[in-house]
C-alpha positions in Angstrom: -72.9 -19.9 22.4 -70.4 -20.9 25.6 -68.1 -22.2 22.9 -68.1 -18.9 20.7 -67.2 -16.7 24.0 -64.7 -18.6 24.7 -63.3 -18.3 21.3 -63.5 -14.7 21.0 -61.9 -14.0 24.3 -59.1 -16.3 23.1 -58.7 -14.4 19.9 -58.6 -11.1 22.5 -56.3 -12.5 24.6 -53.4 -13.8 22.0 -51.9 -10.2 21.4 -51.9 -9.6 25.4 -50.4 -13.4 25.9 -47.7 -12.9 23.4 -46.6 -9.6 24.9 -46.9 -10.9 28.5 -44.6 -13.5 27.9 -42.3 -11.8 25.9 -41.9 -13.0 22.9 -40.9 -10.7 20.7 -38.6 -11.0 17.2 -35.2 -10.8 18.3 -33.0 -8.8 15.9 -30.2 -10.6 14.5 -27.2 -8.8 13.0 -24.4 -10.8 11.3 -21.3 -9.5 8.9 -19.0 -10.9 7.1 -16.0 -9.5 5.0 -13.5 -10.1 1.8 -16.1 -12.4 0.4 -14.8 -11.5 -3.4 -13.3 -14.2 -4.8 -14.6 -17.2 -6.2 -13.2 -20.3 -4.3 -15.1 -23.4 -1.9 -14.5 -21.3 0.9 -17.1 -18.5 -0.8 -19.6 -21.4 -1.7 -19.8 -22.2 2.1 -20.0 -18.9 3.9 -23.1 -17.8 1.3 -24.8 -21.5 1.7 -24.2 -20.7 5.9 -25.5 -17.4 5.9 -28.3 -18.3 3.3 -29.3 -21.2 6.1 -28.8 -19.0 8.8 -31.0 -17.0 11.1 -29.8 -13.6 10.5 -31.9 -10.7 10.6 -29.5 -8.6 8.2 -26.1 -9.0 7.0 -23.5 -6.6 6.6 -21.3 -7.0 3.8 -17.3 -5.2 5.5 -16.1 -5.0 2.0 -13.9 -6.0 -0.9 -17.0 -7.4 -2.5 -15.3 -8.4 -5.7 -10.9 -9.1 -5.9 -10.6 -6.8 -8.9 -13.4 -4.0 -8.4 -16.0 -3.4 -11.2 -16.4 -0.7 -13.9 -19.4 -0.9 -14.7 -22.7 -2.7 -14.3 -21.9 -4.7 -17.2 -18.5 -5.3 -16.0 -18.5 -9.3 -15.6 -16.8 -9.4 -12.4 -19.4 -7.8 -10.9 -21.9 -10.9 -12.4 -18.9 -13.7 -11.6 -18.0 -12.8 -8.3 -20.7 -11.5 -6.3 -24.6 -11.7 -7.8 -23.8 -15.1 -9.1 -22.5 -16.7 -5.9 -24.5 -14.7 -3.4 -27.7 -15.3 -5.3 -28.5 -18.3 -2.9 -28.4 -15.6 -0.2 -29.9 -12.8 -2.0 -32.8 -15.4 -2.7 -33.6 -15.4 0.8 -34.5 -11.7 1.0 -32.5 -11.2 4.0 -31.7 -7.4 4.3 -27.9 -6.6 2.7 -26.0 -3.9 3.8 -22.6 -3.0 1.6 -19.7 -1.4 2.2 -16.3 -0.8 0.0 -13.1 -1.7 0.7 -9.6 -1.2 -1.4 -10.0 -4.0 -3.1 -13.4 -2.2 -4.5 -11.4 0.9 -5.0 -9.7 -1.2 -7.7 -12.7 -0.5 -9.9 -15.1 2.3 -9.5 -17.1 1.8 -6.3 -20.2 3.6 -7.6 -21.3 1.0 -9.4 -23.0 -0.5 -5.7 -25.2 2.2 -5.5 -26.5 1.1 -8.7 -26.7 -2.5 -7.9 -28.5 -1.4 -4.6 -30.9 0.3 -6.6 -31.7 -3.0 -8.8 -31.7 -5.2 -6.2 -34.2 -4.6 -3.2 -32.7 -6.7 -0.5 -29.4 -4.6 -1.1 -28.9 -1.2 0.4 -26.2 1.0 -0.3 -27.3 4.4 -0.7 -23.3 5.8 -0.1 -19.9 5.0 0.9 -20.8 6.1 4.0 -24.7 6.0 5.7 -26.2 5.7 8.8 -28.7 2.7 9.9 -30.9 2.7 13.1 -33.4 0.1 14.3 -35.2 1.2 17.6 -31.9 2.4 19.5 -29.7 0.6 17.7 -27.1 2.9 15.7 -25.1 1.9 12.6 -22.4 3.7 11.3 -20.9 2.5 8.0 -17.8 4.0 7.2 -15.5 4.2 4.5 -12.0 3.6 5.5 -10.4 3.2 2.4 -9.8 7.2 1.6 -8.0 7.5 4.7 -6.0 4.2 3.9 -4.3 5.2 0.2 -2.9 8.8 0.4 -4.4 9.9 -3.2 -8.0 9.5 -1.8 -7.2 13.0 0.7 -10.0 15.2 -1.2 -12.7 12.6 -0.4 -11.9 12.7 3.6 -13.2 16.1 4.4 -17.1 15.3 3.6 -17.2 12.5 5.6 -15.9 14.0 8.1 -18.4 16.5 8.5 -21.2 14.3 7.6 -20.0 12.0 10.8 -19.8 14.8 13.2 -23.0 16.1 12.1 -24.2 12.2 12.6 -23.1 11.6 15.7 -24.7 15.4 17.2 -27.8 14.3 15.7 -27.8 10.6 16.8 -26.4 11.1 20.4 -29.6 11.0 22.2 -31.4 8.2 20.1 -28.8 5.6 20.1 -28.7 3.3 23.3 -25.7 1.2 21.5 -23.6 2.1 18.5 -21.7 0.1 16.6 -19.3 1.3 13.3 -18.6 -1.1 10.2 -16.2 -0.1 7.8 -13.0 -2.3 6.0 -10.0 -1.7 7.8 -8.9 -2.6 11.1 -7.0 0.1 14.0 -5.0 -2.9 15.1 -4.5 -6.8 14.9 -3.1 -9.6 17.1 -2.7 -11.7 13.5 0.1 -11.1 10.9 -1.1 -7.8 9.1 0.2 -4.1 10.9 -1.8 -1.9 12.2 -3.3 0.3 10.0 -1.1 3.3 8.6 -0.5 6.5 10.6 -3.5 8.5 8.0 -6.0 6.7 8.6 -5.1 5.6 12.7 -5.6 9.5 13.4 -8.9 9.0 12.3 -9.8 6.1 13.7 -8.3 7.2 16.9 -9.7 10.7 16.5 -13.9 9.9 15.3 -14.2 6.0 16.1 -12.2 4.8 19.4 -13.7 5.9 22.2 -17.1 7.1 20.0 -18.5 3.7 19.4 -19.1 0.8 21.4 -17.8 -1.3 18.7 -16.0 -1.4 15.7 -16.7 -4.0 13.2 -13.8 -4.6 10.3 -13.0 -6.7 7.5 -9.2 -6.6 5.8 -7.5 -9.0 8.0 -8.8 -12.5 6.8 -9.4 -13.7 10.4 -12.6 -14.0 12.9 -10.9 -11.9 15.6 -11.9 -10.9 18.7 -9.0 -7.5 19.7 -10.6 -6.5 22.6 -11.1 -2.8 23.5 -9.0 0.5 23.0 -10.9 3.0 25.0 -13.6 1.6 25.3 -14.6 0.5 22.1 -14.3 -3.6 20.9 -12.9 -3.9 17.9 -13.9 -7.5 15.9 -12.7 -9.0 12.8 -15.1 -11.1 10.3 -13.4 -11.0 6.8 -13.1 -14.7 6.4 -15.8 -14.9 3.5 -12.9 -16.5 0.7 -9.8 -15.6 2.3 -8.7 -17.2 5.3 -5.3 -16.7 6.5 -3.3 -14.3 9.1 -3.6 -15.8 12.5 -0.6 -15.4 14.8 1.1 -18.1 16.5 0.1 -17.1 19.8 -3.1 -16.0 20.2 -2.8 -13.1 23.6 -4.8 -14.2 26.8 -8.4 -13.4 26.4 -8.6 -12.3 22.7 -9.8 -14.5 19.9 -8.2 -14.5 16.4 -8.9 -18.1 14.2 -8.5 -18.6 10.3 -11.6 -20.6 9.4 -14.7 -19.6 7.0 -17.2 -18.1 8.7 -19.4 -15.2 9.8 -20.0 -12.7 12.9 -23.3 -12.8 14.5 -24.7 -10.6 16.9 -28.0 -9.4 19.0 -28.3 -6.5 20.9 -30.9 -5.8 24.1 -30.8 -2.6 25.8 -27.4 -1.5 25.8 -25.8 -4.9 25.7 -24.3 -7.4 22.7 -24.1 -10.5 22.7 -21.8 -11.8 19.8 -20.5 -15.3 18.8 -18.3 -16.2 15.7 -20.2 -18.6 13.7 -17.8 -21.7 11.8 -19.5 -22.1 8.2 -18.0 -25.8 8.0 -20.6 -27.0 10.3 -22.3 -23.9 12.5 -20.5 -24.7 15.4 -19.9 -21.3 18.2 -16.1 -20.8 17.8 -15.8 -17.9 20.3 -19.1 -15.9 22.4 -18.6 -12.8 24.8 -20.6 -9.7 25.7 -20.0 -6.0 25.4 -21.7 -3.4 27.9 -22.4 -0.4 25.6 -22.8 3.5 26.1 -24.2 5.0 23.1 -22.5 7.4 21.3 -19.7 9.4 23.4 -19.2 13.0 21.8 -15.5 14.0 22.3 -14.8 17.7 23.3 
């Protein structure tokens, strides 16, 4: 009868235990970009994140080199559900976003593909994402990038304001993903004076961080009023890293993957290498939320 108390109150007590000590199941976000062509360096970065202990991964665009038609177009079959599919077997939550190189082809086709596939969500070119305080923005930059995209700009514009005014108070950090960078310290320019006034305008000094593809590098830019930008778009491309990497910034050519966690209002991130998992480059960013402009 002693024995059968004693087993009960453990039973009772395990909940309590787990929350005293605090273990609870730490949210892992990780992104990687430009993962559309088929090469060894593609094979490794899916086989990495497929191993790894990501809690989601965010897809920064350029899914495929040549864009897709259709759903029967084969490139969609050749160069991303074929070599992902070790990843997408995992279940591991996949968020998408387009780049130009999707704008090759029609970029509607992803919300098709998200609707096929469960563990891939993609419900626009531009959607919000929010876990517990945690805000995602994902953004399409690539209408502000080619001039001929103009009439697409105005809706999400208004559909960010209107975001951010009804996000402000529930988001204790915020982070935006989209394709192209504001700036680099590797070989490509900063990005063209259309699409900089936006940046500059609705995502420096908004977000806490900005989170790019585009520029095949893991970079680390630092901040432009007060917002970290970071590079992860080394998922088949490598290549772009200056010669000189600036004091206290981070910018490598290698295959590999972002990773971060979040607590409270602070990130911890750390580029991941997908040769052999080795921590190329850690730091931490203090957040604010979202900062409305006037």
């Amino acid at each position: 009868m002693r024995l059968l108390k004693v087993i009960i109150l453990s039973l009772f007590l395990l909940p309590l235990n787990h929350i005293l000590s605090g273990e609870t199941e730490e949210l892992i976000s990780c992104f990687v970009g430009d993962a559309g062509e088929v090469n060894p360096t593609q094979t490794k970065v899916v086989k990495a994140l497929a191993n790894s202990d990501c809690s989601m991964v965010w897809h920064l665009g350029d899914i495929t080199q040549l864009g897709v038609q259709s759903m029967d177009d084969p490139e969609l079959e050749d160069s991303f559900l074929t070599p992902f599919k070790p990843f997408l077997k995992t279940g591991i939550p996949f968020y998408l976003i387009v780049g130009n190189h999707d704008y090759k082809g029609d970029p509607r086709v992803y919300l098709q593909v998200a609707k096929d596939y469960p563990s891939i969500f993609h419900p626009s070119n531009f959607y919000t994402k929010t876990f517990d305080g945690l805000c995602f923005f994902a953004l399409d930059t690539t209408i502000f990038d080619k001039l001929y995209y103009f009439y697409k700009r105005g809706s999400q514009i208004r559909w960010l304001k209107e975001e951010i005014d009804n996000l402000k108070d529930q988001c204790g950090f915020s982070i935006a993903v989209a394709h192209h960078p504001l700036f680099s310290s590797g070989d490509r320019d900063r990005a063209n004076p259309q699409l900089a006034i936006f940046l500059e305008n609705y995502v420096f000094g908004t977000f806490d961080i900005y989170i790019t593809g585009h520029n095949h590098v893991l970079a680390d830019e630092g901040d432009h009023k007060e917002t970290l930008q970071l590079i992860s778009a080394t998922g088949a491309l490598p290549g772009g890293s200056p010669g000189d990497i600036e004091s206290g910034k981070f910018n490598i050519e290698t295959p590999g993957y972002l990773r971060m966690t979040v607590v409270d209002h602070t990130a911890r991130y750390e580029f991941v290498s997908a040769e052999n998992d080795e921590i190329l480059w850690s730091n931490i960013k203090v957040g604010k939320g979202l900062r409305q402009k006037n």
